[in-house]
Phi, psi and omega in degrees: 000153202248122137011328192225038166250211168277356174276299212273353148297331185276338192273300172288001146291349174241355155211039182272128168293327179288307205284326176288288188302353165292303172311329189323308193303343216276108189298156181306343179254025163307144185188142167205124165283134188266102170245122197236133184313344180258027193115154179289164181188181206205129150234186190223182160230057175302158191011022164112326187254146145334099200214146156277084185228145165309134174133176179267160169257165209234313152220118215259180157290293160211173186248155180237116174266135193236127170268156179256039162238007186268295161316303185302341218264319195280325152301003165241037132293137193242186175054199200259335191309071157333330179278328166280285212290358162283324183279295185292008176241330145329299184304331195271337160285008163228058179272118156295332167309107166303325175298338194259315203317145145273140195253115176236133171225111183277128172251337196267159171283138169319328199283315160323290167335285191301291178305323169277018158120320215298307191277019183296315201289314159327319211250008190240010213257318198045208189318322166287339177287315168309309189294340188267346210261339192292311184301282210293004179129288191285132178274302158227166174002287209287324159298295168010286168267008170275314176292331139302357179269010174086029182247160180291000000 
């Protein structure tokens, strides 16, 4: 496995101070699909924790294309601030560069979304993430998640 993949995402969802309190929220059937330049991969809330592994997910919530310099960039966030680390993995999704962008294609139904947790995750983001989401356009959640699915 290449470093700038699923080991080093797997390594940070297991000791990023940001990345465990962003996952708190996140119900056990939380699942997402990885497509990463060393390969697919999955991540979960397998036993309660955050966890990253090689392979496809079979039904993800949604799939997140990650380029890997787009990985690197999220994995060398440090510290605890749940409010940084929405705004840099927001910004790459609204990265112009394609080698940086992140891709997200939503499988799930909103209701699903809402029940494994995501906007838990959102709201644990608090007020800088919100303020940054008020500046870019989005008004709440359910914009949130219309724009990425890519409706107006």
């Amino acid at each position: 496995m290449d470093d700038s993949g699923t080991e080093a995402l797997a390594r940070f969802f297991a000791t990023s101070p940001a990345a465990r309190k962003a996952t708190r929220p996140l119900a056990r059937d939380a699942r997402v699909a990885l497509d990463l330049a060393s390969g697919p991969a999955r991540f979960s809330m397998a036993g309660g924790e955050a966890r990253v592994e090689p392979g496809a997910e079979p039904d993800p919530d949604f799939t997140l294309t990650l380029p890997a310099p787009a990985v690197k960039q999220i994995t060398a966030i440090e510290g605890d601030d749940v409010g940084a680390f929405g705004i840099a993995f927001f910004k790459l999704l609204l990265a112009r560069e394609p080698e940086q962008r992140v891709r997200v294609h939503i499988h799930a139904s909103t209701a699903r979304l809402v029940s494994h947790g995501y906007l838990g995750v959102l709201a644990a983001g608090g007020a800088k993430v919100a303020w940054w989401l008020l500046k870019n356009g989005v008004r709440n959640p359910k914009a949130a998640i219309d724009r990425l699915r890519g409706a107006k």
